[in-house]
C-alpha positions as CSV (number, residue, x, y, z in Angstrom):
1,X,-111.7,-38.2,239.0
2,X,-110.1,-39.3,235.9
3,X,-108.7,-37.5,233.5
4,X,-110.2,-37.7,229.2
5,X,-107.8,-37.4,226.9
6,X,-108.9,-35.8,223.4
7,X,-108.4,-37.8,219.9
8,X,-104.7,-35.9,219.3
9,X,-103.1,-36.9,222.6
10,X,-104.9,-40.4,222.8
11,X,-103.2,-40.9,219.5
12,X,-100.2,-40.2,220.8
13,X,-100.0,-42.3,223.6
14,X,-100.7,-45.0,221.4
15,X,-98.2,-44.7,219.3
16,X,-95.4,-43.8,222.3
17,X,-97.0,-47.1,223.6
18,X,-96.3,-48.7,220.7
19,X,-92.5,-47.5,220.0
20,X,-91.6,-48.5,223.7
21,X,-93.0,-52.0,223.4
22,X,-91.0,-52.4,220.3
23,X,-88.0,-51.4,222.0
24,X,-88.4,-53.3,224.5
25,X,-88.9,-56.8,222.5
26,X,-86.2,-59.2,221.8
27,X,-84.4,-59.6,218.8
28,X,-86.8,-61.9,216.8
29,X,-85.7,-63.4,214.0
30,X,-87.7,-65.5,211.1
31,X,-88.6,-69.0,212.1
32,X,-86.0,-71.6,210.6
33,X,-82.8,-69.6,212.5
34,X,-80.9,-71.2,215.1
35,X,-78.8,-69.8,217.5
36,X,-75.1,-70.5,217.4
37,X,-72.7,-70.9,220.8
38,X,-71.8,-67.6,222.3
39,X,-68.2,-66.5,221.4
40,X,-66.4,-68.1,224.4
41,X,-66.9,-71.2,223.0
42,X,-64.1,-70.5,220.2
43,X,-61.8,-72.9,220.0
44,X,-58.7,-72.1,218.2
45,X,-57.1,-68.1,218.2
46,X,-56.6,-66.5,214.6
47,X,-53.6,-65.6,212.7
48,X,-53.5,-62.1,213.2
49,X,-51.6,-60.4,210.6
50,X,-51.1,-56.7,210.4
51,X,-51.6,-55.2,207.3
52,X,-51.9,-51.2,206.1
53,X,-54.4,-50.6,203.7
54,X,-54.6,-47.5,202.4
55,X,-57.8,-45.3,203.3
56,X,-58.0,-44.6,199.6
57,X,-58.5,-48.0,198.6
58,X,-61.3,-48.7,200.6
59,X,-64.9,-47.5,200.3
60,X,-65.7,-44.6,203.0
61,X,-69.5,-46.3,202.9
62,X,-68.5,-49.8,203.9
63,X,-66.2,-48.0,206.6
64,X,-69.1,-46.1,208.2
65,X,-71.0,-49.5,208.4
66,X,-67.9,-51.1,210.0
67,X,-67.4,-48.4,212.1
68,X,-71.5,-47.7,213.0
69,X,-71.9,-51.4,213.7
70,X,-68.3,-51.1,216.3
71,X,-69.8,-48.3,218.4
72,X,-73.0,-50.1,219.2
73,X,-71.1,-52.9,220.2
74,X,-71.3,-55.2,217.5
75,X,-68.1,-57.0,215.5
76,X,-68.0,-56.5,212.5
77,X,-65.1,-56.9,209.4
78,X,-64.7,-56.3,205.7
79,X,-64.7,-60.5,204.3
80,X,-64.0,-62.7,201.2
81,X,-63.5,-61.1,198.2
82,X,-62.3,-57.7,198.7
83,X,-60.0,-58.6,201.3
84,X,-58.2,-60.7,199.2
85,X,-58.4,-58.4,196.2
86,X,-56.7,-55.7,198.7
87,X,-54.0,-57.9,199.5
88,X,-53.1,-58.8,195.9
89,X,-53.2,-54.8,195.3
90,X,-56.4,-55.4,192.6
91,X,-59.2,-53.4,192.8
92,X,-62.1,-54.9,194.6
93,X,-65.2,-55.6,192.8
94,X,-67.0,-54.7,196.0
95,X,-67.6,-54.9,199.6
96,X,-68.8,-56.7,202.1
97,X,-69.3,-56.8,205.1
98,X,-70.3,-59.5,207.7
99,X,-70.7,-58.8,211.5
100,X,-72.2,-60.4,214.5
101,X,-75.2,-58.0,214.5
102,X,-78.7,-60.0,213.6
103,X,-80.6,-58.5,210.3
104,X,-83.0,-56.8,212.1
105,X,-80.3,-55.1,214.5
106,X,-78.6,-54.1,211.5
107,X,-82.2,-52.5,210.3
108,X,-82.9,-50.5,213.2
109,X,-79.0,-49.3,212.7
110,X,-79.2,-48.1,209.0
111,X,-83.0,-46.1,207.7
112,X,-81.3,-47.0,204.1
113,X,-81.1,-51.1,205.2
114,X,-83.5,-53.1,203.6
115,X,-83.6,-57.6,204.6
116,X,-84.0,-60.2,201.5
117,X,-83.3,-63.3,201.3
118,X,-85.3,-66.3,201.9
119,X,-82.2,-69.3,202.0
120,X,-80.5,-66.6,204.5
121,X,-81.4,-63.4,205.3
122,X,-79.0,-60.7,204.3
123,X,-79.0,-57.0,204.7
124,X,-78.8,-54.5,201.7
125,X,-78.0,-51.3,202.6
126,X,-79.0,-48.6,199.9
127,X,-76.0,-45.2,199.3
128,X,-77.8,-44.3,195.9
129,X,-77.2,-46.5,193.3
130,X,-74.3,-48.6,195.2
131,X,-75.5,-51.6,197.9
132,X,-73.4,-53.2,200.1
133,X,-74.0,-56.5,201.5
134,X,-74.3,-57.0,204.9
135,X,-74.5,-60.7,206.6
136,X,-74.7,-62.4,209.9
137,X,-72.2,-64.8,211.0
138,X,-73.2,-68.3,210.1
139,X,-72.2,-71.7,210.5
140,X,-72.0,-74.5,208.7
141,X,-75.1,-76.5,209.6
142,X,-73.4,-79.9,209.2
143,X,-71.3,-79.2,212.4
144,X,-68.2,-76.6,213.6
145,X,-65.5,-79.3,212.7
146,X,-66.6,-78.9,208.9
147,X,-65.6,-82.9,208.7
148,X,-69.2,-84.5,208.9
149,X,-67.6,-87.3,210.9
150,X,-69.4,-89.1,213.5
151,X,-67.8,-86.9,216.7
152,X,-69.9,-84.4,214.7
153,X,-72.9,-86.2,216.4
154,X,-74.2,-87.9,213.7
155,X,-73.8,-88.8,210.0
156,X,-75.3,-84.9,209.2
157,X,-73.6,-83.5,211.6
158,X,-74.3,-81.5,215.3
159,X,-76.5,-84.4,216.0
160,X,-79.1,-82.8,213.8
161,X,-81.4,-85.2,211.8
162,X,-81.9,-85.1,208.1
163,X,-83.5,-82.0,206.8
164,X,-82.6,-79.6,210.1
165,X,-79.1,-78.8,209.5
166,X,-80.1,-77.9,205.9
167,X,-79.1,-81.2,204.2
168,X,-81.6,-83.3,201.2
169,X,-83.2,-86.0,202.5
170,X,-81.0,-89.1,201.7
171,X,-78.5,-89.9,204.7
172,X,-75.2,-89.8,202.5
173,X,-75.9,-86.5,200.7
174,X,-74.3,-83.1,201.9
175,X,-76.2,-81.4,199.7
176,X,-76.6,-77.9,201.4
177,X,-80.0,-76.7,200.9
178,X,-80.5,-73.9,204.1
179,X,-77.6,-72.3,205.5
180,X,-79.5,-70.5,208.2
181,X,-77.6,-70.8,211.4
182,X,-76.0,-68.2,213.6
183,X,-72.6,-68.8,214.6
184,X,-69.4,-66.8,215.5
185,X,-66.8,-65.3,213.1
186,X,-64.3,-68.6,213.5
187,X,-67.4,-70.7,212.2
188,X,-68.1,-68.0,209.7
189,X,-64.0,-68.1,208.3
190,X,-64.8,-72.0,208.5
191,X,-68.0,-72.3,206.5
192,X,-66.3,-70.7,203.1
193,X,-65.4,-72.5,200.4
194,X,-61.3,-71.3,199.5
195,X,-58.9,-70.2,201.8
196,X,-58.3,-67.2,200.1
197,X,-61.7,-66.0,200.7
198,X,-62.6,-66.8,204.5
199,X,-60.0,-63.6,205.4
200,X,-61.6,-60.9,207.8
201,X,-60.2,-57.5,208.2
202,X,-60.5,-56.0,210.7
203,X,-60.2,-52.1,209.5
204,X,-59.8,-50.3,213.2
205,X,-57.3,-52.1,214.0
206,X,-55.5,-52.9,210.9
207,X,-55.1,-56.7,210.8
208,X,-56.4,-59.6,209.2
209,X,-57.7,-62.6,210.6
210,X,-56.5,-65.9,209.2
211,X,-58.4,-69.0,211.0
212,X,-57.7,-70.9,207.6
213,X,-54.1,-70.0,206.3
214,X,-55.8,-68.7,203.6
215,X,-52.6,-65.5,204.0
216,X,-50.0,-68.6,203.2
217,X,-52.4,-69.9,200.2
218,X,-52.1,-66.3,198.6
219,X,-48.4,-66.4,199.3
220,X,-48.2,-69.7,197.3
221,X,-50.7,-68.6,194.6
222,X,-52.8,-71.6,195.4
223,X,-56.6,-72.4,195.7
224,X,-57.3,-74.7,198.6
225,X,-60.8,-75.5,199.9
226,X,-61.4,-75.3,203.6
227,X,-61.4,-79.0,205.0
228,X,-61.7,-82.2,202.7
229,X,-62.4,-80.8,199.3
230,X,-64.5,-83.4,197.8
231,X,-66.9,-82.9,201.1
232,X,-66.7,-79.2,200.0
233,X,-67.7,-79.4,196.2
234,X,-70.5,-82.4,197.3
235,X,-72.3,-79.4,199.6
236,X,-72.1,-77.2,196.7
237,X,-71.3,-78.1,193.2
238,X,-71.1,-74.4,192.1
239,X,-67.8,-74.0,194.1
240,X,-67.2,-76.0,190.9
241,X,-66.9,-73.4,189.0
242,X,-66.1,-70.9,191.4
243,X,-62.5,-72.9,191.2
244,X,-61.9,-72.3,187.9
245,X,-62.8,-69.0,188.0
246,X,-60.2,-67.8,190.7
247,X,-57.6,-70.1,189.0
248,X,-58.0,-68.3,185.8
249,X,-58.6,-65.0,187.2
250,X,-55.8,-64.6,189.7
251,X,-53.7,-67.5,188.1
252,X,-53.5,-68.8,191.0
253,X,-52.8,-73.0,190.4
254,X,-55.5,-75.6,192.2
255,X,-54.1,-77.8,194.7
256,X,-53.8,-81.4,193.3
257,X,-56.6,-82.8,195.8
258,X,-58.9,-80.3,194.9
259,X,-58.3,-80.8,191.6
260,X,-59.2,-84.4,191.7
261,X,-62.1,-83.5,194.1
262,X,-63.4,-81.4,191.1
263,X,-63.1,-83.7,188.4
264,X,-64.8,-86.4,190.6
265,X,-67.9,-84.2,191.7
266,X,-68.5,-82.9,188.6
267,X,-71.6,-84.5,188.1
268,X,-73.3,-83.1,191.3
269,X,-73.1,-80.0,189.0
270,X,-76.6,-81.3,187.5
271,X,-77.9,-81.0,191.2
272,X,-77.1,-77.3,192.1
273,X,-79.7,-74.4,191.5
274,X,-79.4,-73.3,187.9
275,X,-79.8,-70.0,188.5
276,X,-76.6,-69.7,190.3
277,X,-75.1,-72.2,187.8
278,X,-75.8,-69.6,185.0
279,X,-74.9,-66.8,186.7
280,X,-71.5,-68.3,187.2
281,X,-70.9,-69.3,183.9
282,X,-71.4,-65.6,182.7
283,X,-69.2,-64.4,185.7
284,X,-66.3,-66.7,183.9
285,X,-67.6,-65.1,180.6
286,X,-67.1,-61.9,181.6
287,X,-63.8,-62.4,183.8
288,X,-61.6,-61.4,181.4
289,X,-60.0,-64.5,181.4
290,X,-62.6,-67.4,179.9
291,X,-60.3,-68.6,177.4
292,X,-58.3,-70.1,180.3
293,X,-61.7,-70.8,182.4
294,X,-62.6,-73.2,179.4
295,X,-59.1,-74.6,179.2
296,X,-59.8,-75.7,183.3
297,X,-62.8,-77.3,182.5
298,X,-62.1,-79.0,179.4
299,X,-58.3,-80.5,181.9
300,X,-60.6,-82.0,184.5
301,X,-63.3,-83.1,182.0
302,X,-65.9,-80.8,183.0
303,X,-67.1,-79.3,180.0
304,X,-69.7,-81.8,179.7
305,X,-71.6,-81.8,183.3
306,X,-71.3,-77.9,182.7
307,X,-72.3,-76.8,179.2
308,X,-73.2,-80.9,177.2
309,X,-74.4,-78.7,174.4
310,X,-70.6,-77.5,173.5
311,X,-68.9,-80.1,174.9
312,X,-68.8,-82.8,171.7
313,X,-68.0,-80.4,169.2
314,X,-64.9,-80.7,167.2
315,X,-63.0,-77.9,166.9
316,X,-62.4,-76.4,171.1
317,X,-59.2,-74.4,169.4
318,X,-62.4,-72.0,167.4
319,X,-64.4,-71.3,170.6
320,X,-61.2,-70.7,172.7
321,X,-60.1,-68.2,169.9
322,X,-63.8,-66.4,170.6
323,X,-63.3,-66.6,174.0
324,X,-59.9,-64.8,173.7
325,X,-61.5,-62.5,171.6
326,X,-64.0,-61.8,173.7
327,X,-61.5,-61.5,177.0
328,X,-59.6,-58.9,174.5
329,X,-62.4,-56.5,173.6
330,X,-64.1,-56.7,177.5
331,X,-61.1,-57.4,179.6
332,X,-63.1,-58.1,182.8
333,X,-64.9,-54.8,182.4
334,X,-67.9,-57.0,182.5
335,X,-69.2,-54.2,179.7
336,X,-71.0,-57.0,177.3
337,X,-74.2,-58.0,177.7
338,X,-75.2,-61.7,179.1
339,X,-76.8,-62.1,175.4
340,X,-73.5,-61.1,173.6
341,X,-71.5,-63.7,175.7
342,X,-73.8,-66.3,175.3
343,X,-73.7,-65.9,171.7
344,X,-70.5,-66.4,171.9
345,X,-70.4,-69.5,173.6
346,X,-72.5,-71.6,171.0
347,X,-71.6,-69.4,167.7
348,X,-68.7,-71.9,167.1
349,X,-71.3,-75.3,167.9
350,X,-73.8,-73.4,165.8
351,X,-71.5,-73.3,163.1
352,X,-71.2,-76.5,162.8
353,X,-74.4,-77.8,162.8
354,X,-75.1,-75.2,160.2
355,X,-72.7,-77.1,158.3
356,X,-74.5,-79.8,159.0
357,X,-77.3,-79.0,157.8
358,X,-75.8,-77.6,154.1
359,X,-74.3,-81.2,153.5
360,X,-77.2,-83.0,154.6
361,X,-79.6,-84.8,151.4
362,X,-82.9,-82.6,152.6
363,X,-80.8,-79.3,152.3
364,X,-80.7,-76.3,154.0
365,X,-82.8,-75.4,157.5
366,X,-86.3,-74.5,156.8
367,X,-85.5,-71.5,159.1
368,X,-81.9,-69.8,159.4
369,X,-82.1,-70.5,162.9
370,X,-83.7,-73.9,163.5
371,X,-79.9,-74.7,164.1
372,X,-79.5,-72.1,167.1
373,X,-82.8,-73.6,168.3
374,X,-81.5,-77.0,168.1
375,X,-78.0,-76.0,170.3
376,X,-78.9,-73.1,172.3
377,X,-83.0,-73.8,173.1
378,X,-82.4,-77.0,175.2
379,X,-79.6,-74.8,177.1
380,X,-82.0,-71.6,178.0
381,X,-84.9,-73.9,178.9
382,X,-82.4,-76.1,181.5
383,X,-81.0,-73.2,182.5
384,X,-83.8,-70.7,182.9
385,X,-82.6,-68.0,180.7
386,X,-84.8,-64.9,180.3
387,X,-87.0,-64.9,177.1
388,X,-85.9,-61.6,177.1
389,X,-81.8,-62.5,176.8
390,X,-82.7,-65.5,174.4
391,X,-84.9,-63.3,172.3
392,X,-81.7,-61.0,172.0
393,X,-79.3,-63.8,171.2
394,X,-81.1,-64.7,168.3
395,X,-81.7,-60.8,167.3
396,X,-77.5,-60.8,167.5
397,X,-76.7,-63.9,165.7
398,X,-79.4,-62.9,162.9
399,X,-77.7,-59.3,162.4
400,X,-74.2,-61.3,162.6
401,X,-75.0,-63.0,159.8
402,X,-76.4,-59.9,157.9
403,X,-73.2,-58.5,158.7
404,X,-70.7,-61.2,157.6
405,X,-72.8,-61.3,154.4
406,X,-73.7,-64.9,155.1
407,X,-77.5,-64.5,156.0
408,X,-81.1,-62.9,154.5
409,X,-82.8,-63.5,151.4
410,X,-83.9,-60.0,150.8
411,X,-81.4,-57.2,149.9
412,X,-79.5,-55.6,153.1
413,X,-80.9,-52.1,153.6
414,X,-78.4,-50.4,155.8
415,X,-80.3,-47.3,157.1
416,X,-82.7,-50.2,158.5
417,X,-80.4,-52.3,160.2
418,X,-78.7,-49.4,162.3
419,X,-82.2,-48.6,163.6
420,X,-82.4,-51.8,164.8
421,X,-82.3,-52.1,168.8
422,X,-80.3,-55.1,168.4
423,X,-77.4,-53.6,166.3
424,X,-74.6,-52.8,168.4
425,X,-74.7,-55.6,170.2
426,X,-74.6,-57.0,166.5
427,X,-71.8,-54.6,165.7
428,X,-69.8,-55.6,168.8
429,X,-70.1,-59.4,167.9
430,X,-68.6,-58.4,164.5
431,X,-65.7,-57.2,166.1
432,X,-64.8,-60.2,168.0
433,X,-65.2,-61.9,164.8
434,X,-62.9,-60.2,163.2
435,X,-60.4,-60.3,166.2
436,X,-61.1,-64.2,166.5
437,X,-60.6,-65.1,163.0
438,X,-57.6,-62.8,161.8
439,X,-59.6,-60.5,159.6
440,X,-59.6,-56.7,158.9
441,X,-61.2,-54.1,160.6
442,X,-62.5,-52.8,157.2
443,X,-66.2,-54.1,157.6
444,X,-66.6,-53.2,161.0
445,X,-65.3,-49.2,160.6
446,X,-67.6,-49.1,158.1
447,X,-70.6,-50.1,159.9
448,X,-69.1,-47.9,162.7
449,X,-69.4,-45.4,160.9
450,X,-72.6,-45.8,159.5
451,X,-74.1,-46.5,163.0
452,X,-72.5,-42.9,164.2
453,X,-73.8,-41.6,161.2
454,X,-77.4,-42.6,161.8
455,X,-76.9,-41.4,165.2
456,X,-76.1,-37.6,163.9
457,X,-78.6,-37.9,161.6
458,X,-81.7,-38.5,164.8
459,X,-80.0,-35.9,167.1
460,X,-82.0,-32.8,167.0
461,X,-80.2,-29.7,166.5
462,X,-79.9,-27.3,169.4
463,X,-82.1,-24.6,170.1
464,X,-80.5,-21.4,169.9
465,X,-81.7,-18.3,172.0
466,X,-82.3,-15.0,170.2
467,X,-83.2,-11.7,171.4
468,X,-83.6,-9.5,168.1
469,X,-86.9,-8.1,167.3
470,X,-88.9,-10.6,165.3
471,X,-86.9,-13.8,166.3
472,X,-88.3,-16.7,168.2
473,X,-87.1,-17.0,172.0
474,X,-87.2,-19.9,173.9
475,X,-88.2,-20.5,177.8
476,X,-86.3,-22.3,179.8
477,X,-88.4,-25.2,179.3
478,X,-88.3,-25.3,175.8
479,X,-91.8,-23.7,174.6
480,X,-91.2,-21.0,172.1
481,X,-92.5,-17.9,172.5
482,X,-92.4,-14.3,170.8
483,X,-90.4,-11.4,171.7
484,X,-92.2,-8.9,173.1
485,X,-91.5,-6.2,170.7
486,X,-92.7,-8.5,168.1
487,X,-96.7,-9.9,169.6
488,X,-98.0,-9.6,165.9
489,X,-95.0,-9.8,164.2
490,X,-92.6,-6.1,163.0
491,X,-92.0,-3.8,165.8
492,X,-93.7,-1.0,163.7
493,X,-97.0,-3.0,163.3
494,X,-97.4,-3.0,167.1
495,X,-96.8,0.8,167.4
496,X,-100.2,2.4,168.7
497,X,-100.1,5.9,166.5
């Protein structure tokens, strides 16, 4: 006789049903991933270099992930950046983490993990407001040797045929367009761009693991690429600017090959995504140290594949005194907005065609700023700047201009323009200026103080809690209500005689 099971407890077996065939599943991963050799086939042994690092300098979050993603079995090290931050004694913009764990064993590790990513899949996982990036090790899909010779097994590499390894279509391009193969933490160290950033630490043992000689390269103060630079900078033309970047930011000196491997590629520059293209130039904005980021680019005669709009103007010694200025009032804080720096970067080319424009037999621009359209427009539209951050670069350079004195037809109304949304932003611009240029302070403190004044002026004033007869009294919420010895107003008048 069989036994009937009610709607609760056939539910129930369902969904017990359910979690066990899950569990027992294989790791499945998107289509597109490949599977990498197993770690016996590692060729070569790291540099294994013990090093102390404080607990206090590294983040107790990334350590449980390290540590969480140890006991289940799984390698797993802090990489790149903030390794080599730690061993230069700077304080690491973040962490990361990379490990031989797949995304979705990483998931069923961590309820706060959340997968993105559709050139590679990476895992986010969520402590509040901070995320720490957590990724597979990969390889590079043009072959473990890194060479793209023809023992790689073919001209792309692993034998693999245009278009699988993640290459464009023509048969001489190493163009990188999918980096989505598994591989081991060798082909991981191996598949960076600079020595300095394919370091792994490993944090329960307390050493870290050089397959690159990326320790000697930090020694030396040097940026070296991993394997023939100009093979390195032809797979991605961001690394580029990446180059610069850590040169002027560490001041660290590029090695002479890939110096000349930068200045040849530049071009390819035009090929990258511009997203990441953009987001790199406002990284070097923002470093702290652009003015020496632009003098990089303007040695190897990059300026123009980067930024063509700036690169013919006539006076570079202006916009590397804004830059300066600009490095001075942030200093790497990376506090100004993406708007604010942009502005920066064409106020001096704007300038001039401004000039242009008052010498010129037709006279003055229709619109004051047809000549920010003309410099800046064909720059957002390349590359893909929000309307949002262009809208506020034109709201910045138009209340620069009110502030310097130099714009507006109709009288300046001050209370008005501190109201404006755009105004410190404005106000900040002013400032580096001022520190640009050599002038006084004056004009700015007084706008400071007119914008703290405003300020005062729109804060409310503080309720203030009473308890004498006849005074309001306020909730905790805020609602006023009467004492109750005053319900119709005197204490007398509520007497019953």
């Amino acid at each position: 006789m069989g036994m009937t099971l009610t709607g609760k407890k056939r539910t129930k077996a369902r969904r017990q049903g359910g979690r066990r065939r899950r569990e027992r599943e294989p790791d499945a991963e998107p289509a597109g991933w490949q599977d990498a050799p197993s770690p016996a086939t590692s060729s070569r042994e790291p540099l294994r270099q013990p090093v102390e690092i404080p607990a206090a300098r590294l983040d107790l979050d990334t350590l449980k992930i390290v540590r969480r993603l140890s006991r289940y079995g799984h390698e797993a090290y802090l990489v790149g950046g903030c390794v080599r931050d730690l061993l230069l004694e700077r304080v690491p913009k973040d962490f990361d983490v990379a490990t031989s764990a797949r995304p979705r064993q990483i998931k069923r590790l961590f309820g706060n993990c959340r997968i993105i990513g559709r050139r590679f899949k990476l895992a986010h996982i969520h402590f509040g407001d901070k995320i720490i990036e957590v990724s597979t090790f990969r390889r590079n899909p043009l072959g473990v040797g890194d060479d793209h010779d023809e023992s790689a097994g073919g001209p792309n590499g692993a034998g693999e045929p245009n278009g699988t390894g993640g290459l464009s279509g023509e048969e001489d391009d190493l163009l990188i367009l999918r980096d989505n193969v598994y591989g081991t933490a060798e082909e991981d160290a191996l598949r960076r761009d600079f020595t300095i950033n394919a370091l792994f630490y490993d944090v329960e043992r307390r050493v870290v693991l050089d397959w690159t000689g990326g320790l000697a390269d930090i020694r030396r103060k040097r940026i070296a690429t991993i394997g023939d630079p100009e093979i390195r900078f032809r797979e991605d033309p961001v690394r580029i600017l990446r180059a610069a970047e850590f040169s002027a930011r560490l001041g660290f000196r590029i090695e002479r090959r890939a110096a000349a491997a930068m200045e040849a590629c530049g071009p390819d520059i035009d090929r990258a995504a511009r997203p990441r293209v953009l987001e790199e130039i406002l990284q070097a904005l923002s470093s702290g140290r652009a003015a020496a980021v632009l003098d990089t680019l303007v040695r190897l005669h990059l300026l123009d594949p980067v930024v063509p709009e700036i690169a013919d103007q006539q006076d570079l010694d202006r916009l590397r005194a804004d830059l300066a200025a600009v490095d001075e009032l942030d200093g790497g804080r990376r506090e100004l907005s993406d708007a604010l720096l942009l502005t920066f970067l064409f106020r001096t080319r704007i300038e001039e065609e401004e000039r242009l424009y008052a010498t010129d037999e037709d006279g003055p621009p229709l619109h004051p700023l047809e000549p920010l359209e003309k410099i800046f427009g064909p720059f957002a539209e390349r590359m893909g700047v929000s309307r949002k951050t262009s809208q506020r670069v034109r709201e910045i350079q138009l209340g620069l201009r009110r502030l310097l004195g130099t714009g507006g037809r109709r009288p300046l109304n001050p209370s008005l323009l501190v109201r404006r949304a755009h105004f410190p932003e404005s106000l900040a611009a002013l400032r580096i200026v001022c520190l640009a240029e050599g002038r006084s302070l004056e004009r700015y403190r007084t706008w400071q103080d007119r914008l703290e004044a405003s300020h005062a002026a729109r804060r409310p004033a503080p309720a203030e809690k009473k308890g004498a007869a006849g005074r309001r009294v306020f909730k905790r919420g805020g609602t006023p209500r009467r004492d109750r010895t005053s319900a119709s107003g005197s204490g007398d008048q509520c007497s019953i005689h």
